[in-house]
N, C-alpha and C positions, 0 to 999 in steps of 0.2 A: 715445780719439779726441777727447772733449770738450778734454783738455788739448791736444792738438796743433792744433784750431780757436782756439781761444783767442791761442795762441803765434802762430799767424798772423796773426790779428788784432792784436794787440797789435803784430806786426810790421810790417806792411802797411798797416793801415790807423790807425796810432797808438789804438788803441782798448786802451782795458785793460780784458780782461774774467778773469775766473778760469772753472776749468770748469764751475763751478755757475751759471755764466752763461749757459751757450750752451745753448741749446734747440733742439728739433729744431723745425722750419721747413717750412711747406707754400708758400713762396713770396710774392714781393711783393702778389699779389693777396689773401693770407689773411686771415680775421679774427679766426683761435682762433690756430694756434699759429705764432707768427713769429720770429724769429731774435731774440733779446735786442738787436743791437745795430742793427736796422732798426729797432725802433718809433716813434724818431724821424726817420725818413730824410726829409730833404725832399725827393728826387727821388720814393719813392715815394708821398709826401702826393700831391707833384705830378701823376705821373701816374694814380695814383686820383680826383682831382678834376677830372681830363681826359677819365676812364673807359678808359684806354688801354690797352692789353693791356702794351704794354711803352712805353720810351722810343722803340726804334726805328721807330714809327708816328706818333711828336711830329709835328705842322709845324715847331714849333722845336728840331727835333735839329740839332747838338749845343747847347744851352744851355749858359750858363756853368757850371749848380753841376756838370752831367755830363761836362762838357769839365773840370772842376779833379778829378770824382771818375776819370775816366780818366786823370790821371796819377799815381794810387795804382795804380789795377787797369787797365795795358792792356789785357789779354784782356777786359776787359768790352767795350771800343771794340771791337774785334775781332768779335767775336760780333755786337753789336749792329748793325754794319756790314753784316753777311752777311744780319741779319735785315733790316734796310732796304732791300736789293739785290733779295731777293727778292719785293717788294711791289708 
């Protein structure tokens, strides 16, 4: 499964990770175990220094770097839409 994350990745999001890369993940909010290739993410910086559950309770949704990462992963927009709707 690690190797078919990775391949994704690598596809998706231009990230080149191998499968000793990928780590399992308790979520953007975590502080032990995170995804290898979140630990630098500046949306998440971002909205931890916001204190924000997700992006989609921003005042500034959609921001630039979420609007450039939405056109790697529409489904994120997607998602995040429905969580905004509901608020």
């Amino acid at each position: 499964m690690r190797a078919e994350i990775a391949s994704i990745c690598s596809e998706q999001y231009q990230v080149r990770l191998t499968p000793e890369e990928v780590s399992d993940c308790d979520g953007c909010k975590a502080n032990k175990r995170l995804f290898s290739g979140c630990v630098k993410c500046e949306i998440r910086d971002c909205a931890r220094k916001k204190e924000l559950e997700n992006c989609a309770r921003c005042p500034d949704y959609a921001c630039k770097k979420l609007s450039a990462f939405f056109s790697t992963d529409p489904q994120a927009k997607i998602i995040l839409d429905v969580i905004r709707c509901a608020i």
